[in-house]
C-alpha positions in Angstrom: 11.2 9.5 13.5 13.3 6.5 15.1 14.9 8.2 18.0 18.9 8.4 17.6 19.1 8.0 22.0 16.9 4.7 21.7 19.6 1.4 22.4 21.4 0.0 19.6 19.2 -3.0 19.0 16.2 -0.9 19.4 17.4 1.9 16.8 17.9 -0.5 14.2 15.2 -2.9 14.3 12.8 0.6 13.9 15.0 1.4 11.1 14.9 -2.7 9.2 11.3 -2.2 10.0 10.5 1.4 8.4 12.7 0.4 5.4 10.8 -2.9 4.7 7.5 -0.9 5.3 8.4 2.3 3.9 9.3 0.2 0.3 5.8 -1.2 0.2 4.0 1.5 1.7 5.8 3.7 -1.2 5.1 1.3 -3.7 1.5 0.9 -2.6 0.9 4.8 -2.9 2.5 4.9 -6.3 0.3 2.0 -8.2 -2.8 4.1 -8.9 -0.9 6.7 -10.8 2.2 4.9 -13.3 2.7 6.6 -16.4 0.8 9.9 -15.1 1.9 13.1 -15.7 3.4 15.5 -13.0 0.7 15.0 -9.9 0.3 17.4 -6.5 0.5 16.0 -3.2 -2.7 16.4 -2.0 -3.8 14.2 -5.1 -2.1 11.0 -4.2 -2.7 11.7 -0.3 -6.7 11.6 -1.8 -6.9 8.7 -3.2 -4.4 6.9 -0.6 -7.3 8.2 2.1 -10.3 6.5 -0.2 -8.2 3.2 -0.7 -9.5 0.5 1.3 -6.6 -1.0 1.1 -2.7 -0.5 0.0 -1.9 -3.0 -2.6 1.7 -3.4 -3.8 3.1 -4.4 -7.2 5.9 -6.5 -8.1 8.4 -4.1 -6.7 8.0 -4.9 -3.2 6.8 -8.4 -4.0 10.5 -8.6 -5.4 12.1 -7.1 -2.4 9.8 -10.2 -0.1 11.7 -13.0 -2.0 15.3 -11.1 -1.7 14.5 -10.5 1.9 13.1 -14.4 2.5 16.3 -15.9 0.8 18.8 -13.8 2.7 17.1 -14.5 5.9 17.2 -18.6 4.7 20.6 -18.7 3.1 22.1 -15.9 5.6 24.1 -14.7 2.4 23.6 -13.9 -1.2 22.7 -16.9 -2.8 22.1 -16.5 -6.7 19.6 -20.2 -7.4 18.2 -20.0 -4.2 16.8 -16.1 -4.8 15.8 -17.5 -8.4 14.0 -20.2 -6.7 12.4 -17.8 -4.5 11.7 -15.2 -7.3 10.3 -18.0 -9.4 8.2 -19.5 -7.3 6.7 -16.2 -5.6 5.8 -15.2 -9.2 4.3 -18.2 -9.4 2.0 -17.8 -6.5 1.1 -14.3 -7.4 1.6 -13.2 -11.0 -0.9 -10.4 -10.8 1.4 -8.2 -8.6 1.7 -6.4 -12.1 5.6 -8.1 -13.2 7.1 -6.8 -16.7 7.3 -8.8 -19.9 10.9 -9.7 -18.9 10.6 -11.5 -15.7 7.9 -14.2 -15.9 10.0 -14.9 -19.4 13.1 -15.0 -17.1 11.4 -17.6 -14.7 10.1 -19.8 -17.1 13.3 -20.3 -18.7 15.4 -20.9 -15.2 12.3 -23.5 -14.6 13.3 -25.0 -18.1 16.7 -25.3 -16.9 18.6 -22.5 -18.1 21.3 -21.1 -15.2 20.2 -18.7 -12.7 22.7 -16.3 -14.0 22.0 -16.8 -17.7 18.3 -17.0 -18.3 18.1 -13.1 -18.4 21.0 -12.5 -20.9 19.2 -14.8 -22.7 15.7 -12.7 -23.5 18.0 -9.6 -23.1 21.5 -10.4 -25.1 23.6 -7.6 -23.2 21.1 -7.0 -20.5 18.6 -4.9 -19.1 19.1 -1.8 -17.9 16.0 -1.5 -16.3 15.3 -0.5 -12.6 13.4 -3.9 -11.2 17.1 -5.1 -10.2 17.1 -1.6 -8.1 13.2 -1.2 -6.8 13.9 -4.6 -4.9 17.3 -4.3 -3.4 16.7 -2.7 -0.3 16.8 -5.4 1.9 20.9 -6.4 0.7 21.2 -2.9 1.9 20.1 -3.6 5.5 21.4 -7.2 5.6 25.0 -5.9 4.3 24.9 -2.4 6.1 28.1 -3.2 8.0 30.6 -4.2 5.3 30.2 -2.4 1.8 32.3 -4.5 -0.4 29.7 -7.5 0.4 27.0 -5.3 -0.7 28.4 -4.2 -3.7 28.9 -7.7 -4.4 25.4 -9.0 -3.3 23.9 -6.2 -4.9 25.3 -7.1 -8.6 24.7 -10.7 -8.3 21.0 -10.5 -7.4 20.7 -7.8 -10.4 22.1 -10.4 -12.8 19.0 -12.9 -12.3 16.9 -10.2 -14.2 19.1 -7.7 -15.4 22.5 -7.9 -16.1 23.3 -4.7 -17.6 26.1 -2.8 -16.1 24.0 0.2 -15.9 21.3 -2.0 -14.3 23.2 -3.3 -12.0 24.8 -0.2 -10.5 21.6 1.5 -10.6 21.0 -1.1 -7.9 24.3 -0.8 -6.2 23.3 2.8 -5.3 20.4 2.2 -4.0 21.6 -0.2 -1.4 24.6 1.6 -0.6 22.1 4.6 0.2 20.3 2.2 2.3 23.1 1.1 4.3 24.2 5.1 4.4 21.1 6.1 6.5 20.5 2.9 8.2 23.6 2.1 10.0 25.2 4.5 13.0 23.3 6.4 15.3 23.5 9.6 12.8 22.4 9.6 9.3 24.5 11.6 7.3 23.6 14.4 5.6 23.0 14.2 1.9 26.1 16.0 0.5 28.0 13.4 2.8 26.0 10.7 1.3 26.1 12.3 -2.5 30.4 11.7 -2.0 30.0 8.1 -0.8 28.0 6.9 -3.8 30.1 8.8 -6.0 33.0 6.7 -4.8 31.0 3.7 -6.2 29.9 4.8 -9.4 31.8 3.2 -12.1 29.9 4.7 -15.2 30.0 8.2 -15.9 25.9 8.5 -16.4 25.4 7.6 -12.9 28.7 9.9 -11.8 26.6 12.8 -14.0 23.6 12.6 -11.9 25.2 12.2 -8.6 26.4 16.0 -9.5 23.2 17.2 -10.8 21.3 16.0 -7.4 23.9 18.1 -5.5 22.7 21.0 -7.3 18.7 19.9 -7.1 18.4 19.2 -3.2 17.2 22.5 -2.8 14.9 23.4 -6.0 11.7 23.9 -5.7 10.8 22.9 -9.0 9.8 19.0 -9.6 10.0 18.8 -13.3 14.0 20.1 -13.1 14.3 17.3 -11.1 12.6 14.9 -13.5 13.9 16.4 -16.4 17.3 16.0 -15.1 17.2 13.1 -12.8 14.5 11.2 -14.8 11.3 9.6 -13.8 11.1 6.7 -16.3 11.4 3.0 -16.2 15.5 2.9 -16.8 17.7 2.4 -13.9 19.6 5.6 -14.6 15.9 7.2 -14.6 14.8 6.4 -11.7 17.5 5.5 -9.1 18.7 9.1 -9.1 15.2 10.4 -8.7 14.4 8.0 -6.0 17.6 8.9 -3.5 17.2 12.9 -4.5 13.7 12.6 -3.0 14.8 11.0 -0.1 17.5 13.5 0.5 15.7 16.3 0.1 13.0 15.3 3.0 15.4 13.9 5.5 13.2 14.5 8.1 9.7 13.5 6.3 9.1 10.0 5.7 5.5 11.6 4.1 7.2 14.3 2.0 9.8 12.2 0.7 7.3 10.0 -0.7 4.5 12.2 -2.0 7.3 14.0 -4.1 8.4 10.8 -5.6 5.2 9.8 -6.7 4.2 13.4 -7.8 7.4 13.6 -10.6 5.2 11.0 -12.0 6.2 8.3 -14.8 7.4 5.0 -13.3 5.6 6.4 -9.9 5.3 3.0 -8.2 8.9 2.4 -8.3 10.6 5.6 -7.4 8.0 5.9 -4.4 9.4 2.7 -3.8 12.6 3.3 -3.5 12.7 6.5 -2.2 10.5 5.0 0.7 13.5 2.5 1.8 15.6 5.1 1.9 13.4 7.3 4.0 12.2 4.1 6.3 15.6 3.5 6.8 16.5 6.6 8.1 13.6 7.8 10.1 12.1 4.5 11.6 8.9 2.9 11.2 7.5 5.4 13.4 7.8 7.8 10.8 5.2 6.1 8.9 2.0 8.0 9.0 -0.1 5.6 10.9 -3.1 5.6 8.4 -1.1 4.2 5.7 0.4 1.5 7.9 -3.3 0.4 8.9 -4.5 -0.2 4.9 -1.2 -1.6 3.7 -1.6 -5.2 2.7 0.5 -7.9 4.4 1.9 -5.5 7.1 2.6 -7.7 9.2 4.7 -10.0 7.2 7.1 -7.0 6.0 7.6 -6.1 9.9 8.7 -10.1 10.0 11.1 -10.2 7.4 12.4 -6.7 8.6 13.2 -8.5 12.5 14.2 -12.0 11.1 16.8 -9.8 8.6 18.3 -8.1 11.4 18.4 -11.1 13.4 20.4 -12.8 10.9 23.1 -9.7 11.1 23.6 -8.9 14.7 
């Protein structure tokens, strides 16, 4: 756990680090087990400790290219991140991407806008979660100043989906990020339940901010999945992920072995609910023996110092 007495720089560069590891460490543990059925702990800790190696999927390959353009633009920049999103893709399609994405990519590379192309395979938008399992680093680089996240948020959802739903699904996310990131004090979860309902424009998200007030102490997974979801929709998944998080504050490893037990869209939530819980507790709080498989450790732990270089 990143130690709250540690210097200011100090604190927060465990906290960028654990975020950008804890997303593709959670990811990583996930992969093996999408679409399963409700799992047990010890199941996904089993085949984590017979992995050679931690692969990620296309949610944390997602979160490299936000990260990269942030840390090249120093802002939100909507072509650039399509650039970036389109040409990773390109490098590495086999990270396990959607239908909706490489569809997305090919039409910005035909010359459709950055902010169009999705609207365009999806009249009215998606309202899936890939605009939310990638947003964690907009979290970290706007931690201090919540209107620019909100905004930066939203406008790197649109490139992929541009549903309203989709889009605050991500705007949660972050702003839970930026919750347990910033300060020397993460606050507790009923503190950080109010903040986010203060942001929540659409009554389904408002809905489950109250149900997750009434689930952070259950002891039964499938309420939580029945009411909080564990699909592939934002509103499925984002509210799973940060109740997860919350309800382990001080286990990086609980927080993600729940996540990927409610099963479903496994890789994501885990995802998700691994920023969260990097973010709060540190990179040290990253059992060491996933850390030592997880593919391209090094580069996240890069992207995590260069994206709080490019803040402080």
């Amino acid at each position: 756990m990143a130690n709250s007495s540690l210097p200011e720089s100090a604190l927060l560069q465990s906290r960028f680090r654990g975020c950008m590891l804890g997303l593709a460490v959670g990811d990583a543990l996930g992969a093996p087990f999408e679409g399963a059925w409700f799992l047990k702990p010890y199941q996904v800790k089993d085949v984590a400790a017979k992995s050679s190696r931690l692969r990620y999927t296309d949610d944390a390959h997602m979160a490299i290219g936000l990260a990269e353009s942030l840390i090249a633009c120093k802002d939100l920049n909507g072509p650039h991140l399509a650039e970036v999103f389109t040409k990773n893709f390109e490098q590495e399609p086999w990270r396990g991407y959607g239908p909706g994405p490489p569809r997305i990519f090919k039409k910005i590379r035909a010359g459709l806008p950055w902010d169009k192309a999705a609207q365009d395979i999806y009249p009215g938008g998606s309202y899936g979660n890939g605009a939310a399992m990638r947003v964690a680093p907009a979290g970290l680089f706007y931690f201090k100043d919540f209107n620019k996240l909100v905004e930066a948020a939203r406008a790197q959802s649109i490139i992929t989906h541009a549903h309203l739903l989709g889009q605050e699904g991500a705007v949660l996310l972050a702003l839970t990020v930026a919750l347990v990131a910033g300060g020397s004090r993460a606050p507790a979860a009923p503190e950080i339940i109010g903040q986010l309902k203060q942001y929540a424009a659409e009554d389904l998200y408002l809905q489950k901010l109250k149900d997750m007030e009434a689930l952070l102490e259950t002891k039964d997974l499938g309420e939580i999945a029945s009411k909080l979801g564990n699909g592939v929709e934002a509103f499925n998944s984002v509210p799973a992920a940060i109740c997860c998080a919350l309800r382990h504050p001080g286990s990086f490893e609980e927080t993600v072995l729940e996540a990927v037990s409610l099963g479903g869209d496994t890789d994501t939530i885990a995802c998700m609910a691994g920023a969260i819980a990097g973010a709060r507790l540190g990179s040290e709080a990253i059992p060491q023996q996933w850390l030592e498989k997880l593919e391209n450790k090094d580069y996240f732990e890069e992207l995590a110092v260069k994206l709080l270089e490019a803040v402080i």
